[in-house]
MDAnalysis code that builds the backbone (N, CA, C; Angstrom):
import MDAnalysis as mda
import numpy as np

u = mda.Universe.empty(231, n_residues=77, atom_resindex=np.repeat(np.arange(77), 3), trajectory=True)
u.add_TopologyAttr("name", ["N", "CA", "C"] * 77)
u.add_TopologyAttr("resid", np.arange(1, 78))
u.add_TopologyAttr("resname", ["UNK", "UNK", "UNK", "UNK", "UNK", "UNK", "UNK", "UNK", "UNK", "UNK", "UNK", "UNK", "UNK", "UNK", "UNK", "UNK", "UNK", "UNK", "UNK", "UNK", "UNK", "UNK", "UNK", "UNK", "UNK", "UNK", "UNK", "UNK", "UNK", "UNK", "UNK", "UNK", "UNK", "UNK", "UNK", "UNK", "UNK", "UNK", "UNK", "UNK", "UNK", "UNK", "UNK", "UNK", "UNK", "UNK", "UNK", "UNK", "UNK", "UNK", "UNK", "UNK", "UNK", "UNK", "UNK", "UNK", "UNK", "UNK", "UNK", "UNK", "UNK", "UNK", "UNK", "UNK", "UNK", "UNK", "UNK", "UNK", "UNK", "UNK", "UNK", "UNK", "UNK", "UNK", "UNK", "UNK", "UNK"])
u.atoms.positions = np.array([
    [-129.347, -33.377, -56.149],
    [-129.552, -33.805, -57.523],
    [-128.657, -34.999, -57.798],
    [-129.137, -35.548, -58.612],
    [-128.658, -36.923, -58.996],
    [-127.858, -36.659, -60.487],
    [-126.290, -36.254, -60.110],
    [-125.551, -35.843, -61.028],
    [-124.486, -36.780, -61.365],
    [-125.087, -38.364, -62.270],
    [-123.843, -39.184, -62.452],
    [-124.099, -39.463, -63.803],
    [-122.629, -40.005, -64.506],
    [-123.199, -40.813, -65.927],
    [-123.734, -42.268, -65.565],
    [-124.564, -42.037, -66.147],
    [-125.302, -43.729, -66.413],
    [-125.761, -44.061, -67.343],
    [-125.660, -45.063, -68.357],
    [-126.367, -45.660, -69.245],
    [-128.105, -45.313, -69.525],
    [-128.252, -45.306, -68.025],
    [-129.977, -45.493, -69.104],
    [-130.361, -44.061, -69.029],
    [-129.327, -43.109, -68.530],
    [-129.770, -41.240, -69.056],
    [-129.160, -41.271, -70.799],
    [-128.743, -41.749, -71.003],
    [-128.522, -41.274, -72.208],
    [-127.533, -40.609, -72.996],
    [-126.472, -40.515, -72.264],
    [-125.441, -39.971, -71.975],
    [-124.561, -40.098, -73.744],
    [-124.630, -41.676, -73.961],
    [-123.834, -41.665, -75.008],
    [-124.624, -41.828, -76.422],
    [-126.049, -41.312, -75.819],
    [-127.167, -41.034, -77.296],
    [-126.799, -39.488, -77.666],
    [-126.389, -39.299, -76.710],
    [-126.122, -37.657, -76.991],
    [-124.954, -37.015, -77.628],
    [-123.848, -38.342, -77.119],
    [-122.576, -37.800, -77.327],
    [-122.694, -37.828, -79.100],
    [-123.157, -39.229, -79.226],
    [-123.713, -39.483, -80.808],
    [-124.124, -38.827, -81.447],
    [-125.138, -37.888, -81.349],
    [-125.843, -36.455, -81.972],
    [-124.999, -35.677, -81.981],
    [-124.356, -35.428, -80.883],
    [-122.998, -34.299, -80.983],
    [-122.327, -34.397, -82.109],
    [-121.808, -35.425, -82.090],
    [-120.781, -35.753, -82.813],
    [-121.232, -35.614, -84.627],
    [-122.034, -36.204, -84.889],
    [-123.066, -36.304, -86.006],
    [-123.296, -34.921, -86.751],
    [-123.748, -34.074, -85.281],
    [-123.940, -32.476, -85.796],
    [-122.662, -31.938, -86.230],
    [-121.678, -31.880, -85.456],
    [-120.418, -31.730, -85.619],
    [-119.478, -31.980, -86.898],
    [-120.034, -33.463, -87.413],
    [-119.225, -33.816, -88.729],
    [-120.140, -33.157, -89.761],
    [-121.605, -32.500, -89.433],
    [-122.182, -32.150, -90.914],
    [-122.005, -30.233, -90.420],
    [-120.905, -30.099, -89.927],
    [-120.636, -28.857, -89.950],
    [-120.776, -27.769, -88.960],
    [-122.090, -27.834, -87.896],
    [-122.662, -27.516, -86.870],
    [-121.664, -26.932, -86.009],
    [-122.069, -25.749, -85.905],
    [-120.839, -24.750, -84.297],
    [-121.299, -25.001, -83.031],
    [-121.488, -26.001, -82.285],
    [-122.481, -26.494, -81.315],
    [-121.195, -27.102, -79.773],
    [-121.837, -26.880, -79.099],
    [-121.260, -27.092, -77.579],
    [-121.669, -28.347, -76.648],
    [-121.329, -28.921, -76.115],
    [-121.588, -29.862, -75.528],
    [-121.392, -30.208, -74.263],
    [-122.194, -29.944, -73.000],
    [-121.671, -30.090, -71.670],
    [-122.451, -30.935, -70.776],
    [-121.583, -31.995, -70.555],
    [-122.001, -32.970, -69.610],
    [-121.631, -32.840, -68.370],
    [-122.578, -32.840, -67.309],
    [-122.573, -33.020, -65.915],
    [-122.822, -34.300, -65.148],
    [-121.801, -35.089, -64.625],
    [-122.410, -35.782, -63.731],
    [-120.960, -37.004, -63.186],
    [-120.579, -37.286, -62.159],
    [-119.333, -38.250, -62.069],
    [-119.968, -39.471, -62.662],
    [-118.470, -39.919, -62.967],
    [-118.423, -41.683, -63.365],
    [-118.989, -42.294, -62.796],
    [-120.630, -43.114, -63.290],
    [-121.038, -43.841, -62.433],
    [-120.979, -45.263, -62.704],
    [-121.873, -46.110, -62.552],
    [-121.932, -47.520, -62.484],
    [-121.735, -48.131, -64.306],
    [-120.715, -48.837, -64.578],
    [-120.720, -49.602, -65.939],
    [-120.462, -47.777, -66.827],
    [-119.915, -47.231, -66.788],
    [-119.923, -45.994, -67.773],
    [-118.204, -46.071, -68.065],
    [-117.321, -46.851, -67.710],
    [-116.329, -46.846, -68.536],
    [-115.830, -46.361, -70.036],
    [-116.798, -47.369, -70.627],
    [-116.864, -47.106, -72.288],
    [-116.851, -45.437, -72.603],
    [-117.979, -44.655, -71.811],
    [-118.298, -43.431, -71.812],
    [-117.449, -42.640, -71.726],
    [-117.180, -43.059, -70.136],
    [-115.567, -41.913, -70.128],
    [-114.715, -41.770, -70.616],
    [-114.168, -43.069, -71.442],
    [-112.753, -42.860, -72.235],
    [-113.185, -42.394, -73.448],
    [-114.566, -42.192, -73.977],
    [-115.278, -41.120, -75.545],
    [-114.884, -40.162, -74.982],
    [-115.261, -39.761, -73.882],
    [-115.072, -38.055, -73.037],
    [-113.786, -37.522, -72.862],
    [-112.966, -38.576, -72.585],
    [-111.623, -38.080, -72.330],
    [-110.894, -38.289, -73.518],
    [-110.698, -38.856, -74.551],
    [-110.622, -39.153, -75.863],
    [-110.983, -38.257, -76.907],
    [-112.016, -37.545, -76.582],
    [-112.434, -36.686, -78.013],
    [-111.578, -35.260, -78.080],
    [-111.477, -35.702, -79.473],
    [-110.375, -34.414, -79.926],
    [-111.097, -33.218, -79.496],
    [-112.163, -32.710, -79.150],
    [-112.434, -31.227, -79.045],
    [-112.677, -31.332, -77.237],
    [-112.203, -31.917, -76.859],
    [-112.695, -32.136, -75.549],
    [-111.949, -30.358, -74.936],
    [-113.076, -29.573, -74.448],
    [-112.458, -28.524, -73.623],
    [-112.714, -27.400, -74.654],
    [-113.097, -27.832, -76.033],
    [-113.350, -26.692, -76.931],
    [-114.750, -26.654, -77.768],
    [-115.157, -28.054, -77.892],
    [-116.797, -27.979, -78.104],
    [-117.262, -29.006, -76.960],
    [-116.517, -29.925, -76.656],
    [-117.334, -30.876, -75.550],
    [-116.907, -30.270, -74.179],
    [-117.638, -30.637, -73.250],
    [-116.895, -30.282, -71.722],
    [-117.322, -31.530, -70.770],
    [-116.853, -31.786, -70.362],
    [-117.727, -33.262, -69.048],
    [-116.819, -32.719, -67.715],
    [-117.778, -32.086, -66.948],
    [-117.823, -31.676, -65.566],
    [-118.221, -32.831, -64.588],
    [-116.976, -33.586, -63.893],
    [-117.511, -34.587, -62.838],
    [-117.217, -34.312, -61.605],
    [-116.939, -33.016, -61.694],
    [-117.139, -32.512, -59.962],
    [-118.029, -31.738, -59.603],
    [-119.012, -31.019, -60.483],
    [-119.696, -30.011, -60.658],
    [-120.363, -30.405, -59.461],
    [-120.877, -29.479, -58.492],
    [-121.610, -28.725, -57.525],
    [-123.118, -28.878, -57.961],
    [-124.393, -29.383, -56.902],
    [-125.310, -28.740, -57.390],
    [-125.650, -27.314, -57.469],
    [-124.826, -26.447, -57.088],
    [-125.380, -25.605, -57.197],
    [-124.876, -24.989, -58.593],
    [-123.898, -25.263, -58.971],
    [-123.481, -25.096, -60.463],
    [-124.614, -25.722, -61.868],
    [-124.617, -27.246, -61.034],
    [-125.289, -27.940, -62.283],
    [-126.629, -26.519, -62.137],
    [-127.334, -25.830, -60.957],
    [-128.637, -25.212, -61.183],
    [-128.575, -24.403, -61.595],
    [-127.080, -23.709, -61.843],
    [-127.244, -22.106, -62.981],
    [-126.892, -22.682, -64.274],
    [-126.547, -23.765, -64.564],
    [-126.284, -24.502, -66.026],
    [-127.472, -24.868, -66.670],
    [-128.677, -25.633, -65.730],
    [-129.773, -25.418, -66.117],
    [-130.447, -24.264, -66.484],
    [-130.151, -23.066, -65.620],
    [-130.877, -21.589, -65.657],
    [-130.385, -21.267, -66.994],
    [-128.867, -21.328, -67.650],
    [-128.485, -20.576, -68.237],
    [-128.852, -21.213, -70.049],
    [-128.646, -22.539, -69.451],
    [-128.614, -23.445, -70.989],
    [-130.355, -23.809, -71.432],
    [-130.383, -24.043, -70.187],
    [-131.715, -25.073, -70.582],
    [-132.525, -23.820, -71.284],
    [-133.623, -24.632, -72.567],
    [-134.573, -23.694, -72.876],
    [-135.754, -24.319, -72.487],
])
């Protein structure tokens, strides 16, 4: 599996919604999978930067495929 941040997944459209849900009150979780990839600087220092990092956000960049496939099993609907 192709587990990196990159720009054109969407990575920081999401972080945006997070965040959004988050300020209008929302109890919501947030877990990103994938290492630092090409031009995602900007990204990583939101990730490593955000105050809830480890308590509503999580960014996993070592994750295993076989992890990312029970994260899918477990999260995905």
């Amino acid at each position: 599996m192709d587990n990196t941040l990159e720009s054109r997944k969407g990575h920081g459209h999401g972080l945006n919604a997070f965040e959004q849900l988050r300020q209008r009150g929302r109890d919501i979780n947030l877990i990103i999978v994938g290492k630092p990839g090409w031009k995602t600087e900007a990204l990583q220092q939101r990730l490593c930067t955000y105050p809830q990092i480890k308590a509503n956000l999580y960014w996993m960049d070592n994750a295993s495929d076989e992890l990312l496939e029970l994260l899918y099993l477990k999260y995905a609907a």
